[in-house]
C-alpha positions as semicolon CSV with decimal commas, in nm:
position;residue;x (nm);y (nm);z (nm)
1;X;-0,244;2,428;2,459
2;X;-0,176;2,044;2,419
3;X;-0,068;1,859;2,124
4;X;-0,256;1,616;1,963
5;X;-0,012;1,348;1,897
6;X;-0,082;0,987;1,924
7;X;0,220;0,694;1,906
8;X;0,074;0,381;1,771
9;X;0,277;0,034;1,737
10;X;0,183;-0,117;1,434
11;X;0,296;-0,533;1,329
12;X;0,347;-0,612;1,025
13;X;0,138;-0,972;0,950
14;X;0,298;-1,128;0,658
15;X;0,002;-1,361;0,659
16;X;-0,266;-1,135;0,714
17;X;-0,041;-0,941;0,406
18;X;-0,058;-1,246;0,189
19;X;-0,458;-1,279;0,250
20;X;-0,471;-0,940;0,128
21;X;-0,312;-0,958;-0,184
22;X;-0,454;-1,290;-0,247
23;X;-0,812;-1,177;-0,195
24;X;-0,790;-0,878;-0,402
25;X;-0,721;-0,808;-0,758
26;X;-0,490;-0,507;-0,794
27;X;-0,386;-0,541;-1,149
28;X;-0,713;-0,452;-1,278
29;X;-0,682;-0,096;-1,069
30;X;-0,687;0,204;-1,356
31;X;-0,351;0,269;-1,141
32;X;-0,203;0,000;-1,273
33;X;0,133;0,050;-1,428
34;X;0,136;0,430;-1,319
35;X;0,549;0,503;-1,244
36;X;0,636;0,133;-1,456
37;X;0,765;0,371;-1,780
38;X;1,075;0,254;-1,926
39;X;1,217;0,632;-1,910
40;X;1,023;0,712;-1,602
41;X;0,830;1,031;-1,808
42;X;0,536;0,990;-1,626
């Protein structure tokens, strides 16, 4: 029986990454701040 393993090469696009974080608003995410405690008792 065969694996089914694929090998991708993925770039990294630091201005397709910039576009990305300009375009979308991730501070208003109910995530936001999740792991940022002081004492890290999350």
């Amino acid at each position: 029986m065969e694996d089914n393993i694929f090998e991708e090469t993925v770039d990294f696009n630091e201005d397709l990454y910039q576009k990305n974080i300009s375009e979308n608003d991730f501070k208003s995410k109910e995530t936001d701040g999740i792991g940022d405690d002081f004492d890290a008792n999350n």
